[in-house]
KEFI-290132 format. One record per residue: residue number from 1; residue in three letters; x, y, z of N, C-alpha, C in turn. Coordinates in nm, 3 decimals, decimal comma, padded with zeros to 5 digits. Atoms other than C-alpha are relative to their C-alpha. Example, Ala and Ser with C-alpha at 12.3 -4.5 7.8 and 13.67 -1.06 7.14 Angstrom:
(rec 1 ala (00,089 -00,119 00,000) (01,230 -00,450 00,780) (00,090 00,120 00,000))
(rec 2 ser (-00,082 -00,119 -00,006) (01,367 -00,106 00,714) (-00,077 00,109 00,073))
END
This chain:
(rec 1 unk (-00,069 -00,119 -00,047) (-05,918 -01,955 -00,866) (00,147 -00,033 00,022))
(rec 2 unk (-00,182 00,035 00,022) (-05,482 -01,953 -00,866) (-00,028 00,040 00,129))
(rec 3 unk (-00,060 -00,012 -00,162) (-05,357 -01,972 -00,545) (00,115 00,057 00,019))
(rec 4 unk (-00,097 -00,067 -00,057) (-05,134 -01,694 -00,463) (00,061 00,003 00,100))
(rec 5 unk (-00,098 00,009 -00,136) (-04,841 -01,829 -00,252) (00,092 00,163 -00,067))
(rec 6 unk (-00,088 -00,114 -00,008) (-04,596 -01,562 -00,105) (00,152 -00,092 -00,080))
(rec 7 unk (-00,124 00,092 00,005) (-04,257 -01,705 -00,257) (00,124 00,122 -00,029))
(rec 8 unk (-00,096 -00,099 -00,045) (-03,892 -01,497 -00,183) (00,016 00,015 -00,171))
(rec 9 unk (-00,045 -00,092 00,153) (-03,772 -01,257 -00,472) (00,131 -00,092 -00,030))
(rec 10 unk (-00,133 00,136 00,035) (-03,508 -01,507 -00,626) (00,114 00,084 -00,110))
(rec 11 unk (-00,091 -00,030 00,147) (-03,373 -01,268 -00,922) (00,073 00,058 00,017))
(rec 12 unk (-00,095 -00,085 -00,095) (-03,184 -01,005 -00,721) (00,145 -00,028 00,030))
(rec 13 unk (-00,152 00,023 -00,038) (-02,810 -00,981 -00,666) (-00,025 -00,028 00,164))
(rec 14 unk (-00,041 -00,007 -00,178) (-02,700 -01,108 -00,331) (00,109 00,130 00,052))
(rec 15 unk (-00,154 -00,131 -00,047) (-02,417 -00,823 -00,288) (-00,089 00,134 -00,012))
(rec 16 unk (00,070 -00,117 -00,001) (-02,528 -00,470 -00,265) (00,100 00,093 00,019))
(rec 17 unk (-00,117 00,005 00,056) (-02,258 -00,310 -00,390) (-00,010 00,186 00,038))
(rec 18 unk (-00,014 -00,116 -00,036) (-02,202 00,088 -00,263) (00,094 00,123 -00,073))
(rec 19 unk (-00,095 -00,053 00,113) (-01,981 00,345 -00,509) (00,014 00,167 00,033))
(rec 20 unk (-00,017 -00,140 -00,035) (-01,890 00,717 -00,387) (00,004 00,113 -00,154))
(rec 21 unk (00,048 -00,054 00,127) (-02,022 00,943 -00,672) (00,060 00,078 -00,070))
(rec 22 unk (-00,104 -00,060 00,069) (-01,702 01,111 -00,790) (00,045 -00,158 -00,047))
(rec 23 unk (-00,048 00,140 -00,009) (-01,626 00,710 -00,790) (-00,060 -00,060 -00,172))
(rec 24 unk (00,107 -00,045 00,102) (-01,927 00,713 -01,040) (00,062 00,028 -00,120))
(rec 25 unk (-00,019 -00,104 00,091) (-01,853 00,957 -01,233) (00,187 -00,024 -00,085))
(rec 26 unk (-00,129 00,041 00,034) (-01,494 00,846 -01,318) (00,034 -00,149 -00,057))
(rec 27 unk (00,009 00,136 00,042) (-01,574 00,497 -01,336) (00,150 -00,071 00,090))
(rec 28 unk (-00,134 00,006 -00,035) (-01,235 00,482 -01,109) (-00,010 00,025 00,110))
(rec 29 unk (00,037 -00,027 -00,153) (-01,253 00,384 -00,723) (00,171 -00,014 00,023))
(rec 30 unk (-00,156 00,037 -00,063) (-00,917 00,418 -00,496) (00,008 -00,048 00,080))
(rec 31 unk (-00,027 00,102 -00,101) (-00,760 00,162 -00,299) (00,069 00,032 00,112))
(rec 32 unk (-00,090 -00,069 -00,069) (-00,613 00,242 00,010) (00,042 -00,079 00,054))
(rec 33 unk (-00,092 00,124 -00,102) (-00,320 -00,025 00,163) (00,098 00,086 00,088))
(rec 34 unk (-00,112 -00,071 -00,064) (-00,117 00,062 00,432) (00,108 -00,094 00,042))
(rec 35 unk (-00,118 00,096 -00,017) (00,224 -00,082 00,519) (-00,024 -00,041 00,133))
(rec 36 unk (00,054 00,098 -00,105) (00,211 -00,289 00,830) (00,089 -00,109 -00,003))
(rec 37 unk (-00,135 00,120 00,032) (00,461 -00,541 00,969) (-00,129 -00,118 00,092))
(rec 38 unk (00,051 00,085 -00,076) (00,384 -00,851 01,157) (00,093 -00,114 00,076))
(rec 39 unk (-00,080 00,072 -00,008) (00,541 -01,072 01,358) (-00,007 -00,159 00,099))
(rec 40 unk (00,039 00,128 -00,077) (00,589 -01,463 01,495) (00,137 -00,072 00,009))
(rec 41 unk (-00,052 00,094 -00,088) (00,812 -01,731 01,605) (00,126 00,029 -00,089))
(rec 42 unk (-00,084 00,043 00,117) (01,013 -01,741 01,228) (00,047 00,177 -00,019))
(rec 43 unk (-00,041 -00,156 00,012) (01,056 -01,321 01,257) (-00,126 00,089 -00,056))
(rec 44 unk (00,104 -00,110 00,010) (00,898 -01,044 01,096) (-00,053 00,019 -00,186))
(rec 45 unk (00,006 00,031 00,166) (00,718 -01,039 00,764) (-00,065 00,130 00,025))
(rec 46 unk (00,049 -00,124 00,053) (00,587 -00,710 00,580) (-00,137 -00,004 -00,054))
(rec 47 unk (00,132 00,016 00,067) (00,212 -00,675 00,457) (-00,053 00,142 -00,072))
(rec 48 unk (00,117 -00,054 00,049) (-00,058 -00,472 00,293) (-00,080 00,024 00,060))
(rec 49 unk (00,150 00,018 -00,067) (-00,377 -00,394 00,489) (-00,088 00,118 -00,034))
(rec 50 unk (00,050 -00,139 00,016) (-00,654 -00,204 00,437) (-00,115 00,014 00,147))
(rec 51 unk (00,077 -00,032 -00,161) (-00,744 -00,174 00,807) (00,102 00,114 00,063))
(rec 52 unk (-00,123 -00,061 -00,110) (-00,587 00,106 01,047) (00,000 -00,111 00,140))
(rec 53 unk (-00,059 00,107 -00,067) (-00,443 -00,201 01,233) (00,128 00,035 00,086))
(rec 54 unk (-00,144 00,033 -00,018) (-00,151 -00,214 01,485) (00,059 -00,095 -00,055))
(rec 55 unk (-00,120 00,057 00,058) (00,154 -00,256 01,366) (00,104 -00,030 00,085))
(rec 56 unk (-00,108 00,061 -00,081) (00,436 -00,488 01,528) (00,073 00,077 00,005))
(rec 57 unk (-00,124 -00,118 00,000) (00,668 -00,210 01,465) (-00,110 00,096 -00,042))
(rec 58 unk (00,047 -00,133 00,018) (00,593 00,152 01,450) (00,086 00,065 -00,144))
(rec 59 unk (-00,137 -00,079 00,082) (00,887 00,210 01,182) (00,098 -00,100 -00,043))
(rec 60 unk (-00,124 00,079 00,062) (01,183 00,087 00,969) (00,099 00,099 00,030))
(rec 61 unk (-00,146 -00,092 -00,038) (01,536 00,225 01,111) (00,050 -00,043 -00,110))
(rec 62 unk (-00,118 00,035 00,068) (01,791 00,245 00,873) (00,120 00,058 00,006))
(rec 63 unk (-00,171 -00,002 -00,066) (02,169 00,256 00,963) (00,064 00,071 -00,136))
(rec 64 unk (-00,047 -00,014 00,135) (02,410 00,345 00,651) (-00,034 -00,086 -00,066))
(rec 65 unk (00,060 00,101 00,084) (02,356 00,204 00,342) (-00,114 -00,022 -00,024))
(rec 66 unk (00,140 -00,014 00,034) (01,994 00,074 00,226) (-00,056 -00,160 00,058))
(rec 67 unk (00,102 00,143 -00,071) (01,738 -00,227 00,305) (-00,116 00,030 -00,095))
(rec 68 unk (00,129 -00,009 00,108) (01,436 -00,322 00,086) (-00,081 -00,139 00,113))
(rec 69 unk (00,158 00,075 -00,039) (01,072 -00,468 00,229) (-00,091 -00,013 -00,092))
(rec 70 unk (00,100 00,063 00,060) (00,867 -00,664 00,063) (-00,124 00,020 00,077))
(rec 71 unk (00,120 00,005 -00,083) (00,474 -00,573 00,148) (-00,126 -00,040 -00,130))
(rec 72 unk (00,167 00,065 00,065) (00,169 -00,823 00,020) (-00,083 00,027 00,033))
(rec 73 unk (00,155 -00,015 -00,021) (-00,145 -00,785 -00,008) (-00,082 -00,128 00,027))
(rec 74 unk (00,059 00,101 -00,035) (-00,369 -01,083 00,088) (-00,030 -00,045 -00,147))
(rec 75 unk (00,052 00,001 00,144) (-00,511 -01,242 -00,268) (-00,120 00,027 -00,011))
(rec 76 unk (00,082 -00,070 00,031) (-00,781 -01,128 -00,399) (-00,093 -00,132 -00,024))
(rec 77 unk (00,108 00,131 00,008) (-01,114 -01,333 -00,437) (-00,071 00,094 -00,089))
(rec 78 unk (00,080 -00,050 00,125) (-01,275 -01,066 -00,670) (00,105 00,065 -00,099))
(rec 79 unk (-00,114 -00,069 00,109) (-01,078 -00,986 -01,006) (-00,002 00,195 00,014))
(rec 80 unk (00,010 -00,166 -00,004) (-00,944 -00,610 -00,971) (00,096 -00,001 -00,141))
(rec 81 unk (-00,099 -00,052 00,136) (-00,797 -00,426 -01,315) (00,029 00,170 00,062))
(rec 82 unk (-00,042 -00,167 -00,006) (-00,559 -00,103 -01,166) (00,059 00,068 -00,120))
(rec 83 unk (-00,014 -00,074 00,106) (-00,534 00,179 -01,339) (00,015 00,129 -00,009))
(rec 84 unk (-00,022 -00,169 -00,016) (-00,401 00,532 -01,368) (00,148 00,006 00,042))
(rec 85 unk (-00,118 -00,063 -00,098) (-00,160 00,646 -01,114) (00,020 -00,015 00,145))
(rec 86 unk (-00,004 00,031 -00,097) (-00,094 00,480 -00,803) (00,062 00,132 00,114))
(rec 87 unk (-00,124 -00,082 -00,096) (00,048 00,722 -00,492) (-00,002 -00,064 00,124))
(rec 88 unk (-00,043 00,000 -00,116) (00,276 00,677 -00,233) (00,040 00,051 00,083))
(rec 89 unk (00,019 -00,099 -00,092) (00,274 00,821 00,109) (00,079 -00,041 00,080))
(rec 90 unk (-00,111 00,029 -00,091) (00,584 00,795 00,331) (-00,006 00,083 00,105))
(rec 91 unk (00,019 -00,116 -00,119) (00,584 00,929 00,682) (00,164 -00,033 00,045))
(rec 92 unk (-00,109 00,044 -00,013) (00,953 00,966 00,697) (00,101 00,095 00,145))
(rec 93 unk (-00,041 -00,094 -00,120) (01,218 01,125 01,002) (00,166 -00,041 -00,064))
(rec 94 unk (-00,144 -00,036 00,022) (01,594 01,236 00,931) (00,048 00,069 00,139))
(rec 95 unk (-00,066 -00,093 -00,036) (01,835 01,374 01,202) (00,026 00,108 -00,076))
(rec 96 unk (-00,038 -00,094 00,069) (02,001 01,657 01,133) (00,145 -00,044 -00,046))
(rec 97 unk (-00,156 00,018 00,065) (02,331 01,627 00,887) (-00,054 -00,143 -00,098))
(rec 98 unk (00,032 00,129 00,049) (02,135 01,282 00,798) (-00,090 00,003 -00,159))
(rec 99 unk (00,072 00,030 00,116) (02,015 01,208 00,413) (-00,059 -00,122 -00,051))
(rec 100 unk (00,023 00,157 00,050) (01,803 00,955 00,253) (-00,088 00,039 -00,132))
(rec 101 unk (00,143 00,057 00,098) (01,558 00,838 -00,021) (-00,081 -00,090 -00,028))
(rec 102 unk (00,069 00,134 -00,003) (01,317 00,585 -00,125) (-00,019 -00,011 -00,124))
(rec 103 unk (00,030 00,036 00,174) (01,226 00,395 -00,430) (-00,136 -00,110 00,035))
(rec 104 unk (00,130 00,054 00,013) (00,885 00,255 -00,466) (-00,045 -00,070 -00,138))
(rec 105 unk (00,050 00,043 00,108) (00,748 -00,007 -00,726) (-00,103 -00,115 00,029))
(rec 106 unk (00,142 00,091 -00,051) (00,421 -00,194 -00,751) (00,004 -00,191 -00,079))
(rec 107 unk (00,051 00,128 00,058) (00,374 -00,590 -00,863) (-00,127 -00,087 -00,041))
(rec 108 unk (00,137 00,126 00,004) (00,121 -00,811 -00,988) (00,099 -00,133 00,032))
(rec 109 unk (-00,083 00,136 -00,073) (00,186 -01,145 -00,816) (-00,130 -00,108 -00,068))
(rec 110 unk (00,114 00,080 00,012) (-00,012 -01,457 -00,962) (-00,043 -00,140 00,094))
(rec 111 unk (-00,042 00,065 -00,112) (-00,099 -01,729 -00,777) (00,117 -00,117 -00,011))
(rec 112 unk (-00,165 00,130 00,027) (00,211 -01,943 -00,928) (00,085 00,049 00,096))
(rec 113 unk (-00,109 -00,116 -00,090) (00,418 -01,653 -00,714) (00,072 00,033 -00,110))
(rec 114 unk (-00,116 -00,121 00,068) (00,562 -01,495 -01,035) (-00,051 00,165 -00,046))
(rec 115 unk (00,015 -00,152 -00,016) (00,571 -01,154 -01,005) (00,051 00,083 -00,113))
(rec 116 unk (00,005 -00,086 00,128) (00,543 -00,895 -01,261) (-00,022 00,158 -00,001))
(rec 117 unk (00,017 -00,094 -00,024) (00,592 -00,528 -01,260) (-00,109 00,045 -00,069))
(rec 118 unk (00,089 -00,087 00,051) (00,333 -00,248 -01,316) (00,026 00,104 00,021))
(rec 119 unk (-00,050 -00,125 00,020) (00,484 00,051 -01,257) (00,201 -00,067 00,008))
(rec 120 unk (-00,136 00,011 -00,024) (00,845 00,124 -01,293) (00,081 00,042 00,126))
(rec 121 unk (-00,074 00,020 -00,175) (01,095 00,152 -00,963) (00,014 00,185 -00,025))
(rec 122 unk (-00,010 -00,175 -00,006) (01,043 00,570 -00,879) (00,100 -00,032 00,131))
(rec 123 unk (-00,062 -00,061 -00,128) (01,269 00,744 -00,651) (-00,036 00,136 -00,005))
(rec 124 unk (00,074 -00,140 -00,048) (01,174 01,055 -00,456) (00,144 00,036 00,044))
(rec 125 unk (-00,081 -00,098 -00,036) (01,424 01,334 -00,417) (00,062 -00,096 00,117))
(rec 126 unk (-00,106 00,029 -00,160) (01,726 01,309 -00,175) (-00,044 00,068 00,118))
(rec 127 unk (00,005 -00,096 -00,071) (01,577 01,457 00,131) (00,071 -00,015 00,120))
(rec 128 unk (-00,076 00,000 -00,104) (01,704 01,584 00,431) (-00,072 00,011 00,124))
(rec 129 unk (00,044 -00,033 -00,150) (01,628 01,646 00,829) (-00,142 00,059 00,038))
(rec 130 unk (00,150 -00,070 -00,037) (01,314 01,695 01,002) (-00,098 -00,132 -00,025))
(rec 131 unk (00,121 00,061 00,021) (00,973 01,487 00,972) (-00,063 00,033 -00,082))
(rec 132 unk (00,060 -00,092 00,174) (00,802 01,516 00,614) (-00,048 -00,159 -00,015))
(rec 133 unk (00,018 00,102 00,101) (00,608 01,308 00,401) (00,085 00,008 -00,100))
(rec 134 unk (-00,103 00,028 00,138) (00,795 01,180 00,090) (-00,151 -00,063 -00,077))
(rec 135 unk (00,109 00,055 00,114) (00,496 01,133 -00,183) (00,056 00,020 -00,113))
(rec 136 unk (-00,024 00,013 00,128) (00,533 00,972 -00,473) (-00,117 00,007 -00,099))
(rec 137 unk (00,127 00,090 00,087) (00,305 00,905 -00,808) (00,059 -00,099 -00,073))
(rec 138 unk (-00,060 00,104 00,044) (00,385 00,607 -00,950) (-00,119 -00,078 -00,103))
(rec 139 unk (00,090 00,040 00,094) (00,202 00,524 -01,315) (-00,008 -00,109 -00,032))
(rec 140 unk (00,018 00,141 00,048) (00,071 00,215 -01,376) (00,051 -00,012 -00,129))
(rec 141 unk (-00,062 00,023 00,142) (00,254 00,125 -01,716) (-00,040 -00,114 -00,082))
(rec 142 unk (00,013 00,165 00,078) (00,178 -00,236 -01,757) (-00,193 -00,023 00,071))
(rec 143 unk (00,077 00,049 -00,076) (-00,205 -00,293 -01,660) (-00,035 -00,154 -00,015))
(rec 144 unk (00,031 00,189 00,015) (-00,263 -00,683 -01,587) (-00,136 00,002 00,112))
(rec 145 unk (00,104 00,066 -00,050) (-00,599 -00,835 -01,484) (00,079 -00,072 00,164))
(rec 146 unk (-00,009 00,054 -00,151) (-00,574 -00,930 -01,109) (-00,117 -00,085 00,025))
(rec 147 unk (00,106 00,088 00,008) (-00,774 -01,283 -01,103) (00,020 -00,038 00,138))
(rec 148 unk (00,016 00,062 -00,162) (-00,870 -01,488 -00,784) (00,121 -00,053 00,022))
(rec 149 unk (-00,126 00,043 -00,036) (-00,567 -01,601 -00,592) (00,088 00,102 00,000))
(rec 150 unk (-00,109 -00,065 00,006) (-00,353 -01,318 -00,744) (00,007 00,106 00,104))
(rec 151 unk (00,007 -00,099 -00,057) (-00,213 -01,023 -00,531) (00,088 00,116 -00,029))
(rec 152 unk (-00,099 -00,120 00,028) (-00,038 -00,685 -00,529) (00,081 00,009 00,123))
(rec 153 unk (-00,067 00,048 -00,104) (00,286 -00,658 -00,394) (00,055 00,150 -00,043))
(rec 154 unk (-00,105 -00,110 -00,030) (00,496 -00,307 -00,299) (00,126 -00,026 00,027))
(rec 155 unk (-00,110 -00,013 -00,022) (00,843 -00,292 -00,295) (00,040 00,092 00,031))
(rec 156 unk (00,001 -00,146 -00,056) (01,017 -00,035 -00,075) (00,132 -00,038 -00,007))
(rec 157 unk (-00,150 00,043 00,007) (01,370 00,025 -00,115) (00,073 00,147 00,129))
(rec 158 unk (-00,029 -00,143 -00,089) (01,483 00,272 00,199) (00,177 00,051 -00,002))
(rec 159 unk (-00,179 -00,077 00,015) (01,851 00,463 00,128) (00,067 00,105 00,094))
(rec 160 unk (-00,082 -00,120 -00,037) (02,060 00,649 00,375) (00,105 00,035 -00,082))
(rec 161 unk (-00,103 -00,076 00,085) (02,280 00,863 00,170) (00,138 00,027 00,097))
(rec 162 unk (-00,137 -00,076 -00,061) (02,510 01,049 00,430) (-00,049 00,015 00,118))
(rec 163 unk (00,017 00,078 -00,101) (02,524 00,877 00,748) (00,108 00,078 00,110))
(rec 164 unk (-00,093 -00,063 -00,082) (02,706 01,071 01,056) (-00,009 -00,067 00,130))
(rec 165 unk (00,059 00,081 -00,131) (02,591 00,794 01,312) (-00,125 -00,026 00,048))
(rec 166 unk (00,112 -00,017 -00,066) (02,205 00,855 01,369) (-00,092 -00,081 -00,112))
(rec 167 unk (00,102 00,055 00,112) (01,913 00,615 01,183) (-00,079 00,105 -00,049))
(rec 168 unk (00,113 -00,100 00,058) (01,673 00,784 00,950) (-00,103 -00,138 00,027))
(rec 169 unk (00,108 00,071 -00,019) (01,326 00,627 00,958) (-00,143 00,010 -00,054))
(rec 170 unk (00,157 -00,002 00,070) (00,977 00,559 00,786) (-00,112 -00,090 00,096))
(rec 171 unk (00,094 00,057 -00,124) (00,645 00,486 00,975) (-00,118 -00,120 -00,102))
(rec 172 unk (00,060 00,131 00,038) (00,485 00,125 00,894) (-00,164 -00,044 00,098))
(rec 173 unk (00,160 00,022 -00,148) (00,159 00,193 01,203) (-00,107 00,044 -00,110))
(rec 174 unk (00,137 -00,044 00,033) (-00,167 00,185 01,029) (-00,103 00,131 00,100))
(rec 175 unk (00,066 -00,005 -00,146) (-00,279 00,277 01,374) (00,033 00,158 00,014))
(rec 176 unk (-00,014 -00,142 -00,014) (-00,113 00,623 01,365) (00,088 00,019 00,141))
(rec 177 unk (-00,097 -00,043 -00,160) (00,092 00,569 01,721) (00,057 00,101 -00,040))
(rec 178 unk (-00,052 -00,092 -00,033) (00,262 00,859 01,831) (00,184 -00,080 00,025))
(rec 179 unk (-00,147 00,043 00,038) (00,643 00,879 01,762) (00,093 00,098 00,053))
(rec 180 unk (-00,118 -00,068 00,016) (00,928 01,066 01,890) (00,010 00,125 -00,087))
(rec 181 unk (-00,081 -00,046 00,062) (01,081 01,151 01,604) (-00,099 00,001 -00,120))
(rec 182 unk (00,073 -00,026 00,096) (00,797 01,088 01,359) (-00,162 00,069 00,018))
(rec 183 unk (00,118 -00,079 -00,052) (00,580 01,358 01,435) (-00,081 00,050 -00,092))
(rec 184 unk (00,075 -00,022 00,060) (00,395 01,396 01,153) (-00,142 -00,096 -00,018))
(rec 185 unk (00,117 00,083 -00,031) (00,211 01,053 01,152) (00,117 -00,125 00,009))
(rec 186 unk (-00,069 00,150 00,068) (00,386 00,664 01,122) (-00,068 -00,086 -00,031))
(rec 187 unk (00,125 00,095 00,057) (00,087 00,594 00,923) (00,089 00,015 -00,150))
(rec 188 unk (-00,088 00,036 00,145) (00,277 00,509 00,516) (-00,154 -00,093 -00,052))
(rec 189 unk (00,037 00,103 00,070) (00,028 00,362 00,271) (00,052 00,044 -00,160))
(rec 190 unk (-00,021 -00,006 00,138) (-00,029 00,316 -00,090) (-00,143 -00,007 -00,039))
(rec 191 unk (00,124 -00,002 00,055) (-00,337 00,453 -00,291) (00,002 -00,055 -00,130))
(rec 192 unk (00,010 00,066 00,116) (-00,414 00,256 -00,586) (-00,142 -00,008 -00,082))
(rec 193 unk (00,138 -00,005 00,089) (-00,701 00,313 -00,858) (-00,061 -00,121 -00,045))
(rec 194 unk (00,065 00,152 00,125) (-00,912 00,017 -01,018) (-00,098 00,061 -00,060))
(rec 195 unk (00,155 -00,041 00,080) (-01,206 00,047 -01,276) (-00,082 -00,079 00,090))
(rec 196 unk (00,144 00,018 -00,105) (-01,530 00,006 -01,109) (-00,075 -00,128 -00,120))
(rec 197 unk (00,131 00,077 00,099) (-01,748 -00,293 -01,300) (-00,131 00,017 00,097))
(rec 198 unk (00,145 -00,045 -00,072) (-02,117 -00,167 -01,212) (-00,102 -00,119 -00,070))
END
């Protein structure tokens, strides 16, 4: 007679992998990073996260003239391939008399650190006064394989135009704090598409 031991199911994926059914159906899930600063002994560095995390700062002031932030993403340990049409979501605040704009462009970073565009550098309208989002779309142009190590990097380029003394400002809080002057949210991310491998 065979002796039927119990022995564990061995053939089975270990991961168990979850997919929202428009996600499915598209073959095309979206990423959601939000801007997010951080800070320590050496100053303040810029990130990526996809947590609603406090943020060391609530916001980027900007005086006349412009300023650009660099924001990484951690590297990746599973290969992602984006694809489509990335958007970006600015939670921005103007005085009044005060103008600005932004310019947004996405990177593939490898793990050598050379960086490589995938979309081209957009700018969003000149706007003016008040609390508004500034959304962009920003088309992936170049798609590159994102292997282990590599990461995606945002570039933000913030512009006061016509400066009468007062900062304009964009919100960098995952977290959503409450603002003054940015009363719409000073939550800013970036949605980004990948293909789904099922």
């Amino acid at each position: 007679m065979v002796d039927l031991q119990k022995q564990p199911f061995t053939t089975g994926s270990q991961i168990v992998a979850n997919y929202d059914y428009s996600d499915i159906q598209t073959g095309i899930g979206i990423n959601d990073y939000y801007l997010i600063s951080a800070e320590d002994t050496s100053g303040t560095t810029y990130h990526l996260g996809d947590r609603n995390d406090f943020s060391a700062d609530t916001n980027i002031s900007q005086g006349i003239g412009n300023s650009t932030q660099t924001y990484n993403l951690s590297p990746f340990v599973i290969p992602q391939l984006f694809t489509g049409t990335a958007k970006a979501s600015y939670a921005c605040y103007a005085p009044a008399a005060e103008t600005y704009h932004i310019t947004a462009q996405l990177f593939h970073v490898d793990s050598g650190a050379t960086a490589t565009a995938i979309t081209a550098e957009i700018q969003s309208p000149t706007e003016t006064a008040g609390a508004k989002m500034v959304y962009m779309n920003l088309p992936i142009t170049n798609e590159k394989q994102f292997e282990e190590g590599s990461y995606l990097r945002l570039v933000t380029k913030f512009t006061h135009v016509a400066f009468s003394g007062a900062p304009v400002l964009y919100g960098i809080d995952p977290a959503g704090r409450t603002h003054p002057n940015l009363s719409v949210t000073t939550t800013s991310k970036i949605s980004v598409p990948s293909k789904l491998s099922f």
